[in-house]
C-alpha positions, 0 to 999 in steps of 0.5 A: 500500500505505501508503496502504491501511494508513492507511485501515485505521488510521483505521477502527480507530481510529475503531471502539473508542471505539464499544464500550468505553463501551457495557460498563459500562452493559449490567453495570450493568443486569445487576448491578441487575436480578438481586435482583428476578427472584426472586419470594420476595425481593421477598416477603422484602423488601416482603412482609406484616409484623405491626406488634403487638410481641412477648414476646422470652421466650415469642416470644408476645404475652401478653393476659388477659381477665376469664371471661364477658366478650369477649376480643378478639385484634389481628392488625395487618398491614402490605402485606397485598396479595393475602395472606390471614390466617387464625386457629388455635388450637393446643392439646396434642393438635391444630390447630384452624382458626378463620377464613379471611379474612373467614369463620368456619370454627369450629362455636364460635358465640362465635368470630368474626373482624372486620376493623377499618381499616385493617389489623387483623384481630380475633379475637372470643370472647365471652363467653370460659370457662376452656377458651378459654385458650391459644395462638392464632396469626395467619397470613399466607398467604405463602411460607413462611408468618408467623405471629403468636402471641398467648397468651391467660390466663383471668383471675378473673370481672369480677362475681360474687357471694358469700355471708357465707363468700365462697364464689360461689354461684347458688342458696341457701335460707334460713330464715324469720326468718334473716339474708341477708348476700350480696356483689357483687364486682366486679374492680378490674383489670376496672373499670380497663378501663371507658370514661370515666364508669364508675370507671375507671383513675384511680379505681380507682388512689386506691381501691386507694393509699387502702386500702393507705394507710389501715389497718382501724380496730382492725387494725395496718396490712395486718393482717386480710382487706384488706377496708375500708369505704368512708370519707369520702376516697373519697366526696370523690373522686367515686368512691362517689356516694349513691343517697338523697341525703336519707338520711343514714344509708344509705352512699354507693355506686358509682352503676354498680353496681346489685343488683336484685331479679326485673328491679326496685328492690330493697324499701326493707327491704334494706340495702346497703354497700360495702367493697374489697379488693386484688382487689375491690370489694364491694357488700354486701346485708343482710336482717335478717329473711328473709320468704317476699318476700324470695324471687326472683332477684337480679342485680348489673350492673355499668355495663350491660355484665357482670351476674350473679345468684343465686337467693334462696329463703326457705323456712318453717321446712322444708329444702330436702329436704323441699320437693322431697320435698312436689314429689315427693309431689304429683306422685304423687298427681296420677299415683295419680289419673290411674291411678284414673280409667283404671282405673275407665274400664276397669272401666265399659267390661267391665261394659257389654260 
């Protein structure tokens, strides 16, 4: 019997060093493998994320682009994976969808969506109105979904031109004789987003600490319109080149501005200047005597990229009433005559029957 009991003792003791130390190492397989059965937390953790920053007032990214020219929305996304991003547009009275991956689900034919590597995935509306205006997200396909949201403002128009009051304009009359005085405009915030060659941020910063600086002569300084001249300083900075270097009279002006007449050179007879502002800078054409060649369409472009233009027509000594009225007067004639010979015809035709 005692020598039974000490067998059994011996397989006792033998047998517990066997488990205890196999019980921490089952929990701590347990405890570690749990937080990644869950599918949505590794999605929490690892899942998408937009790298662009956002407003903290507005919980939006704020951007302006200049009317007519191409705005283009950055949508950048990190560990996209098998996620897919879409555009909307969301407005007062409904949700628009404007693109699904790489497809464009809008009728909008301006409105367009373009991967550019490695990750960013790029809303184009080109050329952009007033109306395009508002908030448009960015959303990831995931669960629930993320979205990023940009807030899109309508800004002046890059280019435009002007009459003597500056008021824009795209078709205009003038007299015989009379004096044609319009304007180019061009923004200075949209000149500050031209590449390098073209005045670009530098440039247009010393146009405009120039302007400020140095008043109108005759006018106490930041009196008057804020509409100066440009002087010598700004020639000297390379800003304002001379297009006839042999012409000493004519003013210098910006070389990647350019006013042109029906697709051509402007006639020697036109007259150019240029001026800035704080919002603008102006190039200034002048006819003295309008004649009847004078009369075309005439287009500023600025660094061949934005361009606008405005009919001209000079008219001799008549109003522009009385010249759709002498249109309207031809046309009823030709129809009189047209009436005249049918009838004459019919008459023919019942006499010979």
């Amino acid at each position: 019997m005692d020598q039974y009991k000490s067998n059994y003792s011996i397989k006792f003791t033998t047998f517990r060093p066997l488990l205890v130390p196999t019980l921490p190492d089952i929990r701590h397989r347990i405890i570690h493998s749990m937080p990644y059965q869950s599918k949505h937390h590794h999605e929490r953790h690892w899942g998408p994320f937009f790298e662009e920053p956002l407003n903290v007032t507005s919980g939006a990214l704020q951007v302006g682009y200049h009317l007519s020219t191409e705005a283009i929305l950055n949508c950048r996304v990190g560990m996209l994976k098998d996620k897919t991003v879409m555009w909307i547009r969301r407005t007062t009275d409904k949700v628009s969808l404007l693109t699904v991956g790489n497809n464009t689900y809008s009728g909008d034919p301006r409105i367009r969506v373009k991967f550019q590597y490695p990750n960013n995935w790029r809303l184009h509306i080109n050329p952009i109105k007033y109306d395009d205006g508002g908030l448009y997200m960015c959303q990831v396909s995931t669960h629930p979904p993320r979205v990023f949201a940009t807030n899109l403002t309508i800004l002046e128009p890059a280019v435009r031109i002007v009459d003597e009051m500056g008021y824009e304009f795209y078709d205009r009359y003038y007299k015989l004789g009379s004096t044609i005085d319009i304007s180019c405009q061009v923004s200075l915030s949209y000149l500050a987003t031209l590449p390098t060659g073209t005045p670009g941020p530098n440039t247009v910063g010393h146009l405009v600490n120039s302007f400020q600086q140095q008043p109108v002569p005759g006018t106490a300084a930041g009196a008057g319109d804020g509409t100066r001249p440009a002087d010598s300083k700004l020639l000297n900075e390379g800003v304002i080149t001379s297009n006839n270097n042999k012409d000493k009279t004519k003013q210098s002006l910006p070389q990647n501005i350019v006013w042109k007449k029906d697709g051509t050179m402007l006639p020697k007879d036109i007259k150019l200047s240029s001026s800035l502002s704080k919002q603008w800078l102006s190039i200034r054409l002048s006819i003295i005597q309008a004649e009847r060649t004078h009369s075309g369409l005439y287009t500023c472009t600025v660094a061949d990229k934005q361009t606008t233009s405005a009919q001209i027509q000079v008219l001799n000594g008549e109003t522009p009433a009385a010249v759709q009225h002498n249109q309207g007067d031809k046309e009823r004639a030709i129809s009189a005559l047209i009436f005249y010979c049918v009838l004459c015809w019919i008459q023919l035709h019942i006499s010979y029957t």
